[in-house]
Each structure stands twice: as C-alpha cells, then as structure tokens.
C-alpha positions as CSV (number, residue, x, y, z in Angstrom):
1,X,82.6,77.4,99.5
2,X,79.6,76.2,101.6
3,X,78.1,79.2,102.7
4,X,78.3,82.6,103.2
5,X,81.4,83.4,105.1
6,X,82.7,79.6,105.2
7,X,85.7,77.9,103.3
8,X,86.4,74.0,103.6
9,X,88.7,72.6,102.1
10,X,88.8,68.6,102.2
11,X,92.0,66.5,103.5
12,X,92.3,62.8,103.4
13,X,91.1,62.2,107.1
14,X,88.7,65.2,107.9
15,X,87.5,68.3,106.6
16,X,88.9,71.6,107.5
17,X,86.0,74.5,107.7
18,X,87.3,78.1,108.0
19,X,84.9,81.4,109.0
20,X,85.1,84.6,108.8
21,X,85.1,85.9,112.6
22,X,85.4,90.0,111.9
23,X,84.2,91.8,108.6
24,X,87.8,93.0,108.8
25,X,89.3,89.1,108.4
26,X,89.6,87.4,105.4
27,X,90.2,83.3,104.7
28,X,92.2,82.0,102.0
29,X,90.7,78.7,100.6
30,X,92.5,76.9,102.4
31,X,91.9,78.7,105.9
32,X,94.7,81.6,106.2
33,X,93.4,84.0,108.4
34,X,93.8,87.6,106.9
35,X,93.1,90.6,108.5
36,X,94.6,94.3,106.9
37,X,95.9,94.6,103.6
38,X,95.8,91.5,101.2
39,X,98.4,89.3,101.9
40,X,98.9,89.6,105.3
41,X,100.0,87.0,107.0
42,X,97.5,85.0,109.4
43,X,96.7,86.1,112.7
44,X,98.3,82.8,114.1
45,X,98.5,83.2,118.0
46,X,102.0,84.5,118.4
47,X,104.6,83.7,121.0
48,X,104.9,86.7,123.4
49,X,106.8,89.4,123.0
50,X,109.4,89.9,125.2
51,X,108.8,92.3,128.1
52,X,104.7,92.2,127.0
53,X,104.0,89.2,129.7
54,X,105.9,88.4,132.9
55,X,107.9,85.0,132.9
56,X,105.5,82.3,133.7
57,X,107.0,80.2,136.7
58,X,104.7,77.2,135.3
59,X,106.4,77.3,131.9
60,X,109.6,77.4,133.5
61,X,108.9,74.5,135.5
62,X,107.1,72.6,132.7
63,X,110.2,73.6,130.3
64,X,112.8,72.0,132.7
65,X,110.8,69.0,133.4
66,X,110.3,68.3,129.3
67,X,114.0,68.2,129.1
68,X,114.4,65.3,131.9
69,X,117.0,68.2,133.8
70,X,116.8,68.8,138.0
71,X,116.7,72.0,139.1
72,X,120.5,71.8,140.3
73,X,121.4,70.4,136.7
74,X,119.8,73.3,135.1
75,X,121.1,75.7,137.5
76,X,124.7,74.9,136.8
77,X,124.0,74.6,133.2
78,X,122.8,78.2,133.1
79,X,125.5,79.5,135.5
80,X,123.1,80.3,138.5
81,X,122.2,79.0,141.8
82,X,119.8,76.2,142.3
83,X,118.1,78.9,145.1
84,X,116.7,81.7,142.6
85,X,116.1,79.0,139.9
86,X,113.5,77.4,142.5
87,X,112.0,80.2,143.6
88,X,111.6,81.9,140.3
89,X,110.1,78.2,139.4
90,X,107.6,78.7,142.7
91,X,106.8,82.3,141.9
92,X,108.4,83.9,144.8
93,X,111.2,85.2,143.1
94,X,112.7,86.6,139.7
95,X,115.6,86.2,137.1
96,X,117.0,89.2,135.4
97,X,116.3,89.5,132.0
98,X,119.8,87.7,131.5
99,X,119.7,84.5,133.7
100,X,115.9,84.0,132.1
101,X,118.2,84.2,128.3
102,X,120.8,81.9,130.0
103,X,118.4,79.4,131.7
104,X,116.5,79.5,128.1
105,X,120.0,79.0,126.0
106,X,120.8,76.1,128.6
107,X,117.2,74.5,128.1
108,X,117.1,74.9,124.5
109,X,114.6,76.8,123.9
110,X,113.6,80.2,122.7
111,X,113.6,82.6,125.4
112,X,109.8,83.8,124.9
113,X,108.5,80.5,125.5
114,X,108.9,81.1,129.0
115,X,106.6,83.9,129.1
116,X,103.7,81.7,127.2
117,X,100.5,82.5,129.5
118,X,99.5,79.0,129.1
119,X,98.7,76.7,132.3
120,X,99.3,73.3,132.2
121,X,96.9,70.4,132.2
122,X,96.6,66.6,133.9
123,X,96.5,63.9,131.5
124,X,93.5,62.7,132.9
125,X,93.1,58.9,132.5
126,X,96.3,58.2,130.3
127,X,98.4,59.5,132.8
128,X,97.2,57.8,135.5
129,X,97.6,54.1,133.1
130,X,101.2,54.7,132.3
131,X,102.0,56.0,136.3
132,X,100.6,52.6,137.3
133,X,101.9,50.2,134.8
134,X,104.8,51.3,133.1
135,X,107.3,51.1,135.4
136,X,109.0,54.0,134.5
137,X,110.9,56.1,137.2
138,X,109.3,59.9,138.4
139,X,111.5,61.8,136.5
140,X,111.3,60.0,133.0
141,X,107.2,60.0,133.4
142,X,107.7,64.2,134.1
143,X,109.2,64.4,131.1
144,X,106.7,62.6,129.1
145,X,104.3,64.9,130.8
146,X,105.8,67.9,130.3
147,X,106.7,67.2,126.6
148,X,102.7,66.7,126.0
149,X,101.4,69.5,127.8
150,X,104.2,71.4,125.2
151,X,102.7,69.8,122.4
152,X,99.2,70.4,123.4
153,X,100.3,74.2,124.0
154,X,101.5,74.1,120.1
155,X,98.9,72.4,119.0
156,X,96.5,75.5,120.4
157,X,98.8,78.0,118.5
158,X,99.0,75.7,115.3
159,X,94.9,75.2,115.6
160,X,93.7,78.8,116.1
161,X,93.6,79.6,112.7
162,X,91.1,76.5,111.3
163,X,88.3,74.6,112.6
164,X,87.9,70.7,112.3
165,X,84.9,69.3,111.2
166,X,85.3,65.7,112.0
167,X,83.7,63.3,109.9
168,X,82.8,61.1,112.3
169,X,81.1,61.9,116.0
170,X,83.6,61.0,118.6
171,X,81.1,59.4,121.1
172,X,81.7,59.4,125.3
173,X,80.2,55.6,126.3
174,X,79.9,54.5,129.9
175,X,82.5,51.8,130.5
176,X,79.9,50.8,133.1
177,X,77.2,50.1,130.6
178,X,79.3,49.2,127.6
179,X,81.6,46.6,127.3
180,X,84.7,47.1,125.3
181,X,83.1,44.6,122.9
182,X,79.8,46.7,122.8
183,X,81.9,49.8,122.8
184,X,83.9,48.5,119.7
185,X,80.3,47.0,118.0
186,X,79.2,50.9,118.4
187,X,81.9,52.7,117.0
188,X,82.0,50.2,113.4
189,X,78.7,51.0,113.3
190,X,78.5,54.5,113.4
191,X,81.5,55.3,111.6
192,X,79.5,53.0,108.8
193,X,83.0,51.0,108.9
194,X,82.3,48.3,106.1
195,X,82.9,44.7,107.6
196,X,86.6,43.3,107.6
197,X,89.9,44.9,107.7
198,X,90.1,48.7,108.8
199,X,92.1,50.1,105.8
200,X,93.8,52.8,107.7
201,X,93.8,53.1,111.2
202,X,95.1,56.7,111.4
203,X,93.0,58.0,109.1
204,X,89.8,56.2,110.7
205,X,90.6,58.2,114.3
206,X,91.2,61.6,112.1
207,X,88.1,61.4,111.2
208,X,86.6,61.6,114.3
209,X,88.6,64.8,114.6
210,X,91.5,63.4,116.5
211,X,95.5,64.4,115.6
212,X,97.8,61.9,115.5
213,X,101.3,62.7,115.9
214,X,104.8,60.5,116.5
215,X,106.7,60.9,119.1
216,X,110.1,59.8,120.9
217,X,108.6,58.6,124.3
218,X,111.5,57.6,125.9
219,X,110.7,54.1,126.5
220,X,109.4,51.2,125.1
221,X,107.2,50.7,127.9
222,X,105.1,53.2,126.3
223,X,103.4,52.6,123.4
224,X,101.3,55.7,123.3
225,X,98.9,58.0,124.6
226,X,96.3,60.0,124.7
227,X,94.2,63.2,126.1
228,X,90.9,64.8,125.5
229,X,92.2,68.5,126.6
230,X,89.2,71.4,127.1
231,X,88.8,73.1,123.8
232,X,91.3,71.2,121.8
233,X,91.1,68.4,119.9
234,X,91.8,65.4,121.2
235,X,95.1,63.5,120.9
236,X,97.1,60.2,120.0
237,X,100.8,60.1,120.7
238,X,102.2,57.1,119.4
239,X,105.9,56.2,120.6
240,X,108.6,56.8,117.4
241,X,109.5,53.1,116.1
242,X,106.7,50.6,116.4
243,X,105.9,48.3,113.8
244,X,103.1,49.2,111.9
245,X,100.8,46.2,113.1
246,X,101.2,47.1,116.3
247,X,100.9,50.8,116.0
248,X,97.7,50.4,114.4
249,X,96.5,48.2,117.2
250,X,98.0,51.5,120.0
251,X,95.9,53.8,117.5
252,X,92.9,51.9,119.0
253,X,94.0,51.8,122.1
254,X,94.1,54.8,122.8
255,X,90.5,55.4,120.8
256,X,89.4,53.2,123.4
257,X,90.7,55.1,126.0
258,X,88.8,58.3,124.9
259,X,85.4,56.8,124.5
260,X,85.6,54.7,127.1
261,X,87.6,56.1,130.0
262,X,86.4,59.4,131.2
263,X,87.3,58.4,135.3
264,X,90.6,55.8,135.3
265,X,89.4,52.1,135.9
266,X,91.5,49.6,137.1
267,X,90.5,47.2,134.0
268,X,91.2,50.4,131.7
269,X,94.2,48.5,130.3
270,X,92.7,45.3,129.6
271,X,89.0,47.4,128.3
272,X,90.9,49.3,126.0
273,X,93.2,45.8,124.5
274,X,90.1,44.2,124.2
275,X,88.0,47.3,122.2
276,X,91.3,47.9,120.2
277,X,91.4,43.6,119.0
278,X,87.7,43.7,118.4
279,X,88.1,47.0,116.4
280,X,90.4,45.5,114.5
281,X,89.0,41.9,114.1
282,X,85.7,41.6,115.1
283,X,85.1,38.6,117.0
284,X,82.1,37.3,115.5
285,X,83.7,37.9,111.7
286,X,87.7,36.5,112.8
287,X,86.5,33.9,115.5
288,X,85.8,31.2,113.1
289,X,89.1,31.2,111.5
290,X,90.7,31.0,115.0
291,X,89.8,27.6,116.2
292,X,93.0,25.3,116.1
293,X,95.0,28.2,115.1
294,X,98.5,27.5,114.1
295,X,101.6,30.2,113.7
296,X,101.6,30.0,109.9
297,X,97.7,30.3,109.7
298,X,98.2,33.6,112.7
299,X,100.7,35.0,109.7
300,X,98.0,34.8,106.8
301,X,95.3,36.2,109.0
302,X,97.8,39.4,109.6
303,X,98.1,39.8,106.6
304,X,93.8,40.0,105.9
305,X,93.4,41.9,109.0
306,X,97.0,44.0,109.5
307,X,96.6,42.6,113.2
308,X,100.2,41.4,114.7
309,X,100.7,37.7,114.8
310,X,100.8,38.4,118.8
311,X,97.3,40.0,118.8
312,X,96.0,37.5,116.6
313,X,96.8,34.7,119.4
314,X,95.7,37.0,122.2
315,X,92.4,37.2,120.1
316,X,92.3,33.5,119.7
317,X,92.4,33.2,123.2
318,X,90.5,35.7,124.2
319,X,87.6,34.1,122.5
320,X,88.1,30.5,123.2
321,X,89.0,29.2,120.1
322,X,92.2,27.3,121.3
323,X,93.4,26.0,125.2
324,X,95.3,27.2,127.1
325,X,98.1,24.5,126.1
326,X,98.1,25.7,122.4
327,X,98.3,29.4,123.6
328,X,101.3,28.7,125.4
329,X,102.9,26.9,122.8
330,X,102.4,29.7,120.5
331,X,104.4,32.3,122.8
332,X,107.0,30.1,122.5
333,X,107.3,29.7,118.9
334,X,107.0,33.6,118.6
335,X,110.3,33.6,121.0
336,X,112.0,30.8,119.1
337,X,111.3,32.6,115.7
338,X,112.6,36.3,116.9
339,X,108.6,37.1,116.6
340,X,108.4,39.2,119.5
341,X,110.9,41.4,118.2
342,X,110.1,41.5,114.4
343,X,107.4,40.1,113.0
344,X,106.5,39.0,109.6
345,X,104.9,40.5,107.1
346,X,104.4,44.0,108.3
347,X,101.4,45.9,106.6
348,X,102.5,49.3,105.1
349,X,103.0,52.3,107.4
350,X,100.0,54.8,107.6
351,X,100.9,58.7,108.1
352,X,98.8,61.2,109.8
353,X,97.5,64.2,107.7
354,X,95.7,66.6,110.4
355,X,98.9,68.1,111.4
356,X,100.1,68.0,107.8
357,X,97.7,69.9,106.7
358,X,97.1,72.6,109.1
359,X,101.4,72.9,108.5
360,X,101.1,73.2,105.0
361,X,97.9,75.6,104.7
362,X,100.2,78.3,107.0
363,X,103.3,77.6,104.8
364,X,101.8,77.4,101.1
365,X,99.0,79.8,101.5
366,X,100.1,82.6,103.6
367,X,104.0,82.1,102.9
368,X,105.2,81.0,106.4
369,X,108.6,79.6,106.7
370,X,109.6,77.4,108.7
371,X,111.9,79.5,110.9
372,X,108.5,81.5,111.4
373,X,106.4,78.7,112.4
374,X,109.2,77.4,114.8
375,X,108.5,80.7,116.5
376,X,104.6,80.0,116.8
377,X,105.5,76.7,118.5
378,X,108.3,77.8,120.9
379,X,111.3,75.6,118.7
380,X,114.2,76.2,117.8
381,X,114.6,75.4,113.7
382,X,116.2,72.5,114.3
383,X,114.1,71.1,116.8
384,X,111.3,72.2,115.0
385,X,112.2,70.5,111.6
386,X,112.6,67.2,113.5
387,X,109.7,67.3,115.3
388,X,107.2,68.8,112.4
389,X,109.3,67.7,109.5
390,X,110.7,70.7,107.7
391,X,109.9,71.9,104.1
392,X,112.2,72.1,101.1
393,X,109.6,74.9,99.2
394,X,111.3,78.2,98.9
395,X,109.6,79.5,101.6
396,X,111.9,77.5,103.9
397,X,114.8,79.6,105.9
C-alpha cells in the first residue's frame, strides 16, 4: 500500500497503481474494483445491454471491415439486401432486432457489440507508413484498421479498472530537432539503460507504459504498428510469426515512431530504422567491431547484441565501416545461406506482461471467467481464447 486509498501491485514491466474513486468502491490488492457487498465483481465497463443503446452504424461498419467482408458479401451472408445493410451502415436506416442478430451471427460476433457507443479513431502516423509502403490492397489495410480500432476499443474496457504507472517517461522529441541517433542517445539515457545489449525489448517499452500485444496482420509486409490513442495507453502491434531478432528490432520501431513521429514524415521509415539499430547497438559502442565485417563475425555480434544478422550489415553500413562492395556481397551470402528467411542463432522469445496482468488481476482476484471477460471485449469464447489466451484455473467456462 502506498497511501491512503492506493494499491500497487508490481509486474515485471510496470507498476500497476489502483485508487479508490467513491467511498462506496473498494480495490483488491491487485486492482479489482468493488463496489456493494464484498465480493462483487468489478465495475469493468460492460458491453451494452441490448435495447439500452441504439445500434451504432460506426460499429457496424467498423465490424464488417475487421472481417475483410463487402457489404454485398455480408448481406448475403446474413440473408438481407445489400440496400438496408448500407444504409443502416450510413445511419439513414434500421435493421430489426433480427437482421441486426443475423448480420452479428454472419460476422461473428456478439450481437451487443454493435451497439458499443465507441467512435473510431485514425491511426495517425502508422497508418499513414503502412498506406504508403506496404503495398497492400484497400480492403486488406481496412481490415488491419478496423481490427485495431477493435482492439483499442477492448483495450479501454480491459483498462478501466487499473491505472499504469509507467516506469519510464515516454517522451514526445521533435524529429526536426532530433535525429533518430539523438532521439535513440536520449531515450538510453533516460531510461538509465546500462550500456550494451537491451535485455528485453518488450519489457523496456512496457515500462514506459506501452502494451504490447501479437497479432495476425495479414501480411508480411507488415511488421507492426503502432498508435498513441487519447486517453489510452499507447500501443505496439507486432505481426504473429517474426523471429525474435527481428521482432525486437519492430518493438523499436515502432518506439520510434511514437517519440518521434507526431505529424507523418516522409523519412519516417528510414528515422524510425535508424533509432530502432542504434537503440539496439549504439553506434559508437558496436561501430568498432563493424569495420571489415564478415558473415560469421555478423553471427557472433547477434548473438552479443540479439540484433539480426541483416540489421547487423545495415548497421555496418550505415556507419561506414565496410563499402559498398562488401555490403553487397553480404546480401548475397544471406540469400545463398537461406539467411533471409531464417536466421541463425535466434535469441529467446520475450512475452509481453501488461495485458497479462490486467487479464489475470480480473480473473484471479474478482473470479472472472473467461466466458465473462469475452463479453467485456465483444468475443466470442473461442475467438477470445485465441486472441487473449484462455485460462485452465477453475474459473474458466
């Protein structure tokens, strides 16, 4: 306890501080808010009941688009014209109450996720990146869209009943003023991030307050992205699959994107490569080991700094420690080896905990099941259980 009215409760990456907001509420240790009789379960923010909110047309929309379906697709899956599904999407007209269940059955979803109040939100600056470079067609990026502004909405719901006090001050730096080697330089420092190796990239960013979270983005064009909502924590989606050397290097990434990239740039891409390598290996501590570098000698350094073998060279050339001959040379050894697809000597995996947490302070402390947080994030079980992970404690249904 750290004062009156105040629970924390430590995890790995930040610490979780819980208040009491009405003489009426309680919090468990671990930040269950109870208000009523002991035991009650926390005043999570629920889905809406049905009939207490009229459908929102935005959620409808936002819905369709997260499943990659046109509005004729949808249509015929529910069993209703394409012309009251658009303007029920537009506002201008309305489903009964059983073409909104059928439209919700043919989605997948449960049917009071439609009448969430929420509004969706622009990704800002990542959005804007992966519209210009990825390549990816209008409908696929929709869906990737859609899918966060989801997420973000559960998020909200999953996040109402704890506060994050981040370890670490997530700072806003002028690209402008900073370069991304300055930028990089700032954050070691004032993180106190010992020189050498970070130990644990996702851990490093959760500590500035930041969720991580995995995520099937549809494409390997993607590696991840990120988003600084209004009052929400910010977040890190990283794509399902990569290999741990060069998640940790997105994890960065996308850091850099969030301190760095408040208005899009058109150098954002390159910026926030360049803060992620020197946030990794700092060019002044890696550059001497660079000059003359060889593929076996870009294996041992991944190892010391759990930087791929392809980041490695880019550093190395980056900072003019070999030609541009030797560079080339390189790329084509990583082809002729099958580097490019899978590297050598992968670092371990690092996991998230934000998320983790907040699931398992609602589930161990104030008995949810899993059925009953799938409700609070607008999943089916199933759908839930593969996105969150599901629980094998008795409180599971």
């Amino acid at each position: 306890m750290i004062g009156s009215g105040f629970w924390s409760w430590i995890s790995a990456s930040a610490r979780l501080v819980f208040r009491h907001l009405s003489p009426r509420c309680r919090w468990s240790p671990r930040g269950i808010r109870s208000c009523g009789p002991s035991g009650a379960k926390s005043q999570i923010r629920p889905v809406q009941k049905r009939g207490s909110h009229p459908m929102n047309p935005r959620l409808l929309q936002l819905a369709r688009e997260s499943r990659g379906l046109s509005q004729s697709k949808l249509a015929g899956l529910a069993g209703i014209s394409q012309a009251a599904l658009s303007k029920a999407e537009n506002g201008v007209g309305t489903l009964t109450p059983e073409r909104v269940q059928a439209v919700a059955e043919a989605l997948g979803y449960p049917r009071e996720l439609l009448d969430w109040p929420d509004e969706p939100v622009g990704l800002g600056p990542s959005g804007f990146y992966h519209r210009k470079q990825s390549g990816l067609g209008k409908t696929a990026l929709q869906r990737i869209e859609a899918e966060v502004n989801l997420l973000l909405m559960q998020l909200r719901r999953l996040e109402a009943s704890v506060d994050i006090e981040p370890i670490y001050r997530l700072p806003v730096l002028d690209a402008d003023e900073h370069t991304p080697e300055r930028a990089a330089a700032k954050i070691r420092a004032s993180w106190h991030l010992p020189d050498g190796p970070v130990h644990d990239a996702i851990r490093t960013v959760e500590r500035a307050g930041i969720v991580v979270v995995r995520r099937n983005l549809e494409s390997p064009k993607i590696s991840g992205l990120s988003v600084r909502p209004p009052n929400s924590l910010p977040l890190i989606i990283l794509n399902e699959g990569m290999p741990p050397a060069r998640e940790r290097f997105t994890v960065f990434h996308e850091l850099g994107h969030l301190v760095m990239h408040q208005l899009p740039s058109d150098n954002g891409e390159r910026e926030a490569d360049v803060f992620a390598s020197e946030l990794l290996m700092p060019g002044p501590l890696i550059g001497p080991h660079l000059s003359g570098l060889t593929l076996q000698r870009a294996i041992q350094l991944k190892q010391h700094w759990k930087a791929s073998m392809a980041a490695v060279i880019q550093a190395a050339k980056r900072l003019d420690r070999i030609d541009e001959s030797r560079y080339k040379s390189l790329q084509v050894q990583l082809s002729q080896h099958g580097y490019r697809r899978n590297e050598p000597a992968e670092p371990d995996r690092e996991e998230p905990s934000i998320l983790t947490s907040i699931l398992e302070t609602h589930r161990s402390d104030h008995g949810y099941s899993d059925k009953e947080l799938a409700t609070v994030v607008g999943l089916q079980l199933r759908e839930f259980r593969s996105e969150y992970g599901g629980t094998l404690s008795l409180h599971a249904v």
